[in-house]
N, C-alpha and C positions, 0 to 999 in steps of 0.2 A: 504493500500500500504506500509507503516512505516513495517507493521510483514515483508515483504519480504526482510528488509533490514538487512544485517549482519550488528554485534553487536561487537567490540573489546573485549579484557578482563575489558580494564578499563571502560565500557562502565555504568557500575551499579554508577562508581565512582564518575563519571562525573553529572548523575543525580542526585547522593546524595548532588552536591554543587553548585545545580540548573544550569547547564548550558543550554544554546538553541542549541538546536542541528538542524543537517537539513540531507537530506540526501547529500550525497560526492561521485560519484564513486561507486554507488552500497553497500555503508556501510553509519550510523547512528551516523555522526559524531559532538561532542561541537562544536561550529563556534563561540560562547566567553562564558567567566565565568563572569568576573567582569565588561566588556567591554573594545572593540578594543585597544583603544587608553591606557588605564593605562597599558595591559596585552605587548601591543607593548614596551611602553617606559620600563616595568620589565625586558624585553631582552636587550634592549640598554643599562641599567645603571645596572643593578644586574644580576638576572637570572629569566628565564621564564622556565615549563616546557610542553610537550607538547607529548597528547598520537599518534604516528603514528602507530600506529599498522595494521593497515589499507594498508598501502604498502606491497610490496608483495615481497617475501624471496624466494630466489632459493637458493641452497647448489649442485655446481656441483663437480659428480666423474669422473675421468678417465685420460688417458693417453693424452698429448699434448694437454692439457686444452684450454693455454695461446694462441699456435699455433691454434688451432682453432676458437677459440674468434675471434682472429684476422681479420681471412677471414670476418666478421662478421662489423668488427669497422676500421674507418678513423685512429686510435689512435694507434704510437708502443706502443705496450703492455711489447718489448722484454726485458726492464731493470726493470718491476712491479717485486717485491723478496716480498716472505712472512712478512709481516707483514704491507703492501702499499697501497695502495689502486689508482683507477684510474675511475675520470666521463669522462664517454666516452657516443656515441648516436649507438644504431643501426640503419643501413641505408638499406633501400631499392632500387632496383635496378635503381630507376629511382635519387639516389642521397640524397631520402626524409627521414624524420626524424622516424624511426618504434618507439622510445620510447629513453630517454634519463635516464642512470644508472651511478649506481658504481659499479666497479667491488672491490671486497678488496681478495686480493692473500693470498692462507692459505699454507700450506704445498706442497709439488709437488705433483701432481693429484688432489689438490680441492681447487675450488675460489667458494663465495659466492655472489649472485649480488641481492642488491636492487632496485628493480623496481616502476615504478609507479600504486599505486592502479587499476587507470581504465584501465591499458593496462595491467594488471599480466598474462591474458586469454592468449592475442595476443602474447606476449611475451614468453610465454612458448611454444607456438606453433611453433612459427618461430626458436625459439632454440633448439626445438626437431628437426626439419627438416632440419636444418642446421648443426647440431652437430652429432657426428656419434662414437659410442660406450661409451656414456655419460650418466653415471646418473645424473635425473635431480631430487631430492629430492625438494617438492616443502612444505616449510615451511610459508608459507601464512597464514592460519588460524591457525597455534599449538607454535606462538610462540608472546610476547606481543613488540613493541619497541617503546621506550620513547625517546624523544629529549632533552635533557636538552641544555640549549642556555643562554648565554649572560659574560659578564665580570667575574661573580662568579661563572661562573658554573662548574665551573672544581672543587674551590674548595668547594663549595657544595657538588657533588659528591662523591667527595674524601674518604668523611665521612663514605662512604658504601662500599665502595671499598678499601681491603688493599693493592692492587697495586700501584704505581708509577705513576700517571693520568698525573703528569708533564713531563714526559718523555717521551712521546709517542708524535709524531708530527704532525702538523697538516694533516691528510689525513693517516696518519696510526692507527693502531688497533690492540687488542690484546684480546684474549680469557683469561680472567681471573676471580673473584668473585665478584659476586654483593651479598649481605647480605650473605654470607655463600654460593650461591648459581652459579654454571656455569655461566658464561651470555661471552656475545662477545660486544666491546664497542669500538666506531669508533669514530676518532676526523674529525668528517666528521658533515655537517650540512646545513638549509637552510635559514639561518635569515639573514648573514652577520657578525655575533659573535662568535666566539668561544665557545666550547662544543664539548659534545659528544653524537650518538644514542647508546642505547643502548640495544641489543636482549635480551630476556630474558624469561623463562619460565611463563606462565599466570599465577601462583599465587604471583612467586616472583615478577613479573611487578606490579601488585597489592600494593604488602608490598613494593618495592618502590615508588610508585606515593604515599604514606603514608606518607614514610619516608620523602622524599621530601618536601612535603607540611609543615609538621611538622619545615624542616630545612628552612621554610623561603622561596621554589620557589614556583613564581606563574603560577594557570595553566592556561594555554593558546590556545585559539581554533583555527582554520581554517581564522580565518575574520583578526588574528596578523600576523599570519605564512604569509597571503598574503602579509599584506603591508610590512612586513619586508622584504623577499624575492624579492617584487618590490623593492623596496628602495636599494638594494644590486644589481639590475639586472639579477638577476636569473629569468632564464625562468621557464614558467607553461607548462607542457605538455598538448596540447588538445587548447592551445590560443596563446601561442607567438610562440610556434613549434608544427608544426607535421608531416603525411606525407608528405605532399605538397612543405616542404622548408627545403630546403639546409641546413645543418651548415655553411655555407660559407655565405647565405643569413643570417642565424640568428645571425651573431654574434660570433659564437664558432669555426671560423677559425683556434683558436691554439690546437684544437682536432683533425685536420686534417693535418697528416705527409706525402703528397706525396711522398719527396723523401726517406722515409724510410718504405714506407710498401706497397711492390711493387703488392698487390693483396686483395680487400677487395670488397663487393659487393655495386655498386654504383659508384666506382673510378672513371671511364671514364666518370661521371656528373662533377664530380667532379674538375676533371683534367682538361674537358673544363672549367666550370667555370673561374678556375683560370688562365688559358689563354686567356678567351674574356672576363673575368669583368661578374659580377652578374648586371643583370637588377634591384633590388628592394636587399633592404639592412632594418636591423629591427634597427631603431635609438630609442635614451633616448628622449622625450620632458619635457619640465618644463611649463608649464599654470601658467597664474594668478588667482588672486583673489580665488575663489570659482569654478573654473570653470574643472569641473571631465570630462578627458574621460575614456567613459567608453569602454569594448571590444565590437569591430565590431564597434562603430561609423569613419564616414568618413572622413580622412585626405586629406584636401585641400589646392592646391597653385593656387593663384590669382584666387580664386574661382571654380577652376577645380581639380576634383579625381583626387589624388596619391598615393593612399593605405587607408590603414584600422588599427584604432588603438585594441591592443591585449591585454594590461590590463592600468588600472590606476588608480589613488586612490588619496587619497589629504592624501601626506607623515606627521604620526604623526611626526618626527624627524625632517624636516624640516620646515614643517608650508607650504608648496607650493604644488598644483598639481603637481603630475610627472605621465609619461605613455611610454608605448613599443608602438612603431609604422613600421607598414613595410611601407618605402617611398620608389620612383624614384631613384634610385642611386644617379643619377646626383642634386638631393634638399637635399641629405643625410650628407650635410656637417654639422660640428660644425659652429651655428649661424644661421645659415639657420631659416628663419621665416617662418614658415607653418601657418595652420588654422587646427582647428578641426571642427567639425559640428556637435552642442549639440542642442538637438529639436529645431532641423529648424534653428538656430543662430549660423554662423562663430566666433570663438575663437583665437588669435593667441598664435600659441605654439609654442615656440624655439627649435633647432637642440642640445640637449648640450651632453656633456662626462658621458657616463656610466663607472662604475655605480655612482646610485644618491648621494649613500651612501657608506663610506668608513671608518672600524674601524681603 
């Protein structure tokens, strides 16, 4: 079953510095090197790096790019100017979440959007059908992208790059040189730290993740990227969101500009929504002790279901369980005492402020 599973560029690489891998989304991906917790804390306090190559690259051409995104996203798109970048969700017509992206604005006539690995399929489909005199150049498998993350990693990078890496702002990007070589490098990221991804042709991704390694960053698999990203509050596509819920339910209420984007598919969920109140709302919990929820276990008040928790972990940076949970609107306040339900035994888990973690 392993042969059926695509293979990144850095993928030899990754074996030659024994990592575990497992499958991810239909690819053959590290899920740790050194283990979770040292490769977590190299993001927090220095830098980690980490291969995504695995997500999936659109490169769109044509006329009224922006203006047709639009119809597409909860999100004005209309002041994005080349060189910006913007995470926004595709939405479905019933309000629900098709996939959660970036879009980064290049010249007039072409934005580039990164997508989620396991939805690259769906995602292309719904943007061909939607989009209309649009090339969709689909850069998915012909191109390698690295994460570099944490306090040094800008200037780690730097080292490879003779561009200006301080100057580019958080969520902007710029097409310039990685080792001699083209590449496109985004201060965009999924840890909670500062960094940059970077696209880049498969051999130069190669002689970077080299280079890298060489200057000091550690690599980092799937099993850090999660807890950091919890620990930050960023949702996982496919567990804290997807079709089925709102941005308004999850959370990402300030991607939604009613009064400025008077036509997008899904609005009128939307727009009730926001006039009778969401039923179920996805809050931060904090546990004690030892006590992990994990996704889909059952969130209880005074011993009766009120949702389902969607990830959780026991935070290296903090030292305490934390978890996403969708509760009752009405138990969704800060404070709020809940219960979780871990084989067969109620846990009490507090309501608190996301995110858990704040650089």
């Amino acid at each position: 079953m392993t042969d059926a599973l695509c293979k990144t560029p850095l993928y030899d690489l990754a074996i030659a510095q024994k990592a575990r891998m497992t499958p991810f989304s239909g690819w053959e991906m590290p899920v740790q090197f050194g283990g979770i917790t040292q490769e977590h804390q190299a993001v927090r306090q220095s830098v980690g790096m980490f291969d995504i190559s695995h997500m999936g690259k659109f490169r769109l051409r044509g006329d009224d790019l922006l203006a047709q995104l639009q119809r597409l996203v909860p999100t004005d798109l209309s002041g994005l100017q080349p060189g910006a970048a913007q995470y926004t969700v595709l939405l479905n017509p019933q309000g629900g979440i098709v996939d959660d992206f970036i879009i980064y604005a290049q010249e007039p006539g072409r934005v580039d959007l990164i997508v989620n690995a396991a939805t690259t399929e769906k995602d292309k489909a719904w943007l061909l059908e939607h989009l209309s005199g649009v090339d969709l150049e689909d850069l998915s498998g012909d191109r390698a992208l690295l994460a570099v993350q944490g306090p040094a990693a800008v200037a780690t990078l730097q080292k490879f790059v003779p561009e200006d890496l301080s100057q580019v702002p958080k969520f902007g990007h710029l097409e310039g040189t990685v080792l001699g070589s083209p590449g496109f490098l985004a201060r965009t990221g999924y840890t909670g730290e500062d960094g940059f991804e970077v696209m880049v042709e498969p051999e130069t991704g190669r002689d970077l993740w080299r280079s890298l390694l060489d200057a000091g960053a550690v690599p980092c698999g799937l099993g850090a990227r999660d807890t950091l990203r919890l620990e930050a509050a960023m949702a996982l596509y496919g567990q804290d969101i997807d079709d089925t819920t709102t941005p308004l339910e999850a959370g990402l209420g300030w991607l939604v500009h009613l009064d400025k984007v008077p036509d997008f598919i899904g609005r009128e969920v939307l727009l009730q929504q926001k006039q009778t109140g969401v039923s179920r709302r996805l809050v931060g919990l904090q546990l004690t002790g030892r006590n992990i929820a994990r996704h889909d276990y059952p969130l209880l008040h005074s011993g009766e279901p009120i949702g389902k928790v969607t990830s959780g972990t026991l935070s290296p940076t903090l030292g305490y369980p934390i978890a996403l949970a969708y509760a009752l609107v009405d138990l969704a306040r800060i404070g709020q005492i809940l219960e979780v339900e871990i084989r067969g035994k109620s846990y009490p888990a507090t309501v608190v402020k996301r995110p858990f973690y704040k650089r």
